[in-house]
C-alpha positions as CSV (number, residue, x, y, z in Angstrom):
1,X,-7.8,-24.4,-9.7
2,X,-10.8,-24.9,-7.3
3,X,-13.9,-25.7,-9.0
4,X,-16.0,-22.5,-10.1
5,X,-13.3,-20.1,-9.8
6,X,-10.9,-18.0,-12.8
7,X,-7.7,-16.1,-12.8
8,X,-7.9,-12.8,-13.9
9,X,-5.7,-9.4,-13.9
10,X,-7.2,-7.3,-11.1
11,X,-9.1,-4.0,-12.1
12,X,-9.3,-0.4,-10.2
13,X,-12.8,-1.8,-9.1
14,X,-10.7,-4.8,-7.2
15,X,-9.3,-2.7,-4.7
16,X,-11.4,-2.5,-2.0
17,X,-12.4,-5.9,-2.2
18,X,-8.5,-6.9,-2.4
19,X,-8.2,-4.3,1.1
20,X,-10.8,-6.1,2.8
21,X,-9.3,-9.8,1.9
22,X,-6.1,-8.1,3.3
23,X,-7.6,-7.5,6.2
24,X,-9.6,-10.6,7.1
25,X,-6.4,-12.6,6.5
26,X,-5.2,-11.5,9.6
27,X,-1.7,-12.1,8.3
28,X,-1.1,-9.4,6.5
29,X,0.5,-6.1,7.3
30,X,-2.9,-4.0,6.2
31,X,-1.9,-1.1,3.5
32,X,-4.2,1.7,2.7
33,X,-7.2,1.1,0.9
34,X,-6.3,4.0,-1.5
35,X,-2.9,1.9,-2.2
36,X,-4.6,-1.2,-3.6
37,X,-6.2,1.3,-5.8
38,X,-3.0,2.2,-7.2
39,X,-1.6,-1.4,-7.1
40,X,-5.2,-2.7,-9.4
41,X,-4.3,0.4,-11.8
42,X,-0.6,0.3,-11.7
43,X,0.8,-3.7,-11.5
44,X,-2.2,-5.6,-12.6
45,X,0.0,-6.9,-15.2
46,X,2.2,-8.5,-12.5
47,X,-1.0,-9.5,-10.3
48,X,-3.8,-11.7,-10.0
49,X,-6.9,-12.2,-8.4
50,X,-9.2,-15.3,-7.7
51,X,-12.7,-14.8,-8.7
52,X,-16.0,-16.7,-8.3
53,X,-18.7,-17.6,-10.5
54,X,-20.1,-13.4,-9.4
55,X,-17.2,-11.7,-10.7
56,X,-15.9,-11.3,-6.8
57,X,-12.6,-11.8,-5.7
58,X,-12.1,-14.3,-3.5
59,X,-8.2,-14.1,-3.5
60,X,-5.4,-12.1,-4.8
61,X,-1.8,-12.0,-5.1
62,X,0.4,-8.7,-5.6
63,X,3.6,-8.1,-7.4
64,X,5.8,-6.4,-9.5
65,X,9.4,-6.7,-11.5
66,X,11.8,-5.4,-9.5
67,X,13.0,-1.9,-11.3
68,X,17.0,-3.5,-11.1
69,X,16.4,-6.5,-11.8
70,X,13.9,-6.8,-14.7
71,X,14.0,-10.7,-14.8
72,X,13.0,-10.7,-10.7
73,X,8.9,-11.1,-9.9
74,X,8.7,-9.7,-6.4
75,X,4.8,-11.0,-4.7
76,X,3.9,-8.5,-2.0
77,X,0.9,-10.4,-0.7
78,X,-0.6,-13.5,-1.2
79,X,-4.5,-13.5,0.4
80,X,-7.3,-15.6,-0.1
81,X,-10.7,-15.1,1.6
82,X,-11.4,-17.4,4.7
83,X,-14.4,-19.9,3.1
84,X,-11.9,-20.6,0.0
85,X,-8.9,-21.4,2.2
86,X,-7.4,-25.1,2.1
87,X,-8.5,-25.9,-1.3
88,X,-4.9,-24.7,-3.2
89,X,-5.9,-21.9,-4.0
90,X,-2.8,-19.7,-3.1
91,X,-0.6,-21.9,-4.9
92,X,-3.1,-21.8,-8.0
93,X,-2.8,-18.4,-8.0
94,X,0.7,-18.6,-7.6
95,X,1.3,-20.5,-10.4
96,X,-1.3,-18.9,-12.5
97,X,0.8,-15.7,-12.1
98,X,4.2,-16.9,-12.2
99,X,3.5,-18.7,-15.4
100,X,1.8,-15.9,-16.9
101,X,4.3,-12.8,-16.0
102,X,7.4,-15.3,-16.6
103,X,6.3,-15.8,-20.5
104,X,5.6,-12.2,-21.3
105,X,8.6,-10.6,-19.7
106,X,11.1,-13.7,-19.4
107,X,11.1,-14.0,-15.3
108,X,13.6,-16.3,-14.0
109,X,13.2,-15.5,-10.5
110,X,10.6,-15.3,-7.8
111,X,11.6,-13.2,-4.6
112,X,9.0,-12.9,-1.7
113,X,10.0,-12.1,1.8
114,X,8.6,-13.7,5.0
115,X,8.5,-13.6,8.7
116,X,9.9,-17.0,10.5
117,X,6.1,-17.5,12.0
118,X,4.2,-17.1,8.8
119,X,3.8,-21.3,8.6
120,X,1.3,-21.2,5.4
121,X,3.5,-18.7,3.5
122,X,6.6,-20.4,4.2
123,X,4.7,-23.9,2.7
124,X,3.0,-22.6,0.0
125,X,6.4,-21.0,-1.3
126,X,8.4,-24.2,-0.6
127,X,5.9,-26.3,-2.3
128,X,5.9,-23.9,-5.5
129,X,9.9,-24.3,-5.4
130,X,9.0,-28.0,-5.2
131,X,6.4,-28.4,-7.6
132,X,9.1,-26.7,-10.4
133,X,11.9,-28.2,-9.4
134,X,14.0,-25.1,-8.6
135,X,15.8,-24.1,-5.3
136,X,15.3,-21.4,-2.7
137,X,17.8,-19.1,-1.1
138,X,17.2,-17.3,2.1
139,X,18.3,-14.5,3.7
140,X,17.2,-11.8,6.4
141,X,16.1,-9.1,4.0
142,X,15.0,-6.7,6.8
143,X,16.1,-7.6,10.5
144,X,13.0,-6.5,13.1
145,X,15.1,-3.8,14.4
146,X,14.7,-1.8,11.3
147,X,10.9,-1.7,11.9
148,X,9.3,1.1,13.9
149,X,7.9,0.2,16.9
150,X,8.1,-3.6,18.5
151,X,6.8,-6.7,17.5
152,X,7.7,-7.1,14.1
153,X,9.7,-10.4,13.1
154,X,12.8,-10.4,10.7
155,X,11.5,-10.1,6.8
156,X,13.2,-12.8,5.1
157,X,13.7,-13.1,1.9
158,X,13.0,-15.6,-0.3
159,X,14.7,-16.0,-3.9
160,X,13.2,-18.8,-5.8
161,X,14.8,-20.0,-9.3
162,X,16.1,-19.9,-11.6
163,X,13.1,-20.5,-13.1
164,X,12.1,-22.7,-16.5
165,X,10.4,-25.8,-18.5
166,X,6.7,-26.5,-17.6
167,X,6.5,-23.1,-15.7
168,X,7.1,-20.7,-18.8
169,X,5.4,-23.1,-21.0
């Protein structure tokens, strides 16, 4: 974990702050600010956020179990604001949550999707694979011709697991 900075659940108070990361990552597909309300109030026990020695967040990842597959940690979004990039944070927070969400409700599986040109996303959920020693299965989840419009890349998904040993511990 970078110097200075804590993992914590994210509160109501988060969500614009998480909306505006969002936003400045340039990366992500930008949801409402009203839904990062929700997602602070509603999945903060399967999220996390970054924050600096002020109590801001400087980074934040989203999930949630999947409703069929209780034992299954979706993330949604992974973001972390510009001046803490390139420090590990994403992967802190990664682990932070994964560890944390796999020994209260017994995950055994990461899934993420992500588009072929998302490099960083694609590395930092390689190396997290890599760092516990598990494998990865991919698949086009959603093909780009089920998006509206044009210019949106396949969604692949990512399953990561199963999942164990220093991770849960």
């Amino acid at each position: 974990m970078p110097e200075g900075l804590v993992l914590d659940a994210p509160r109501v108070e988060d969500g614009a702050a998480i909306w505006r990361i969002a936003r400045d990552s340039e990366a992500l597909d930008l949801n409402s600010s009203y839904s990062y309300l929700l997602w602070c109030r509603d999945f903060a026990a399967t999220s996390v956020v970054a924050r600096d020695r002020d109590g801001e967040p400087v980074g934040f990842i989203t999930g949630y179990l999947r409703p069929d597959r209780p034992h299954t940690l979706v993330v949604w979004q992974v973001a972390v604001d510009r001046p803490h990039r390139g420090r590990g944070l994403a992967a802190a927070l990664l682990d932070g949550l994964v560890g944390r969400v796999a020994a209260q409700q017994d995950v055994r599986t990461v899934e993420t999707t992500i588009t072929p040109g998302n490099t960083a996303s694609n590395r930092l959920f390689g190396s997290f694979a890599e760092r516990h020693r598990t494998g990865v299965e991919r698949e086009v989840l959603f093909d780009d011709g089920l998006f509206p419009g044009t210019g949106h890349e396949p969604e692949v998904l990512h399953r990561i697991g199963p999942l164990g040993g220093p991770l849960a511990a």
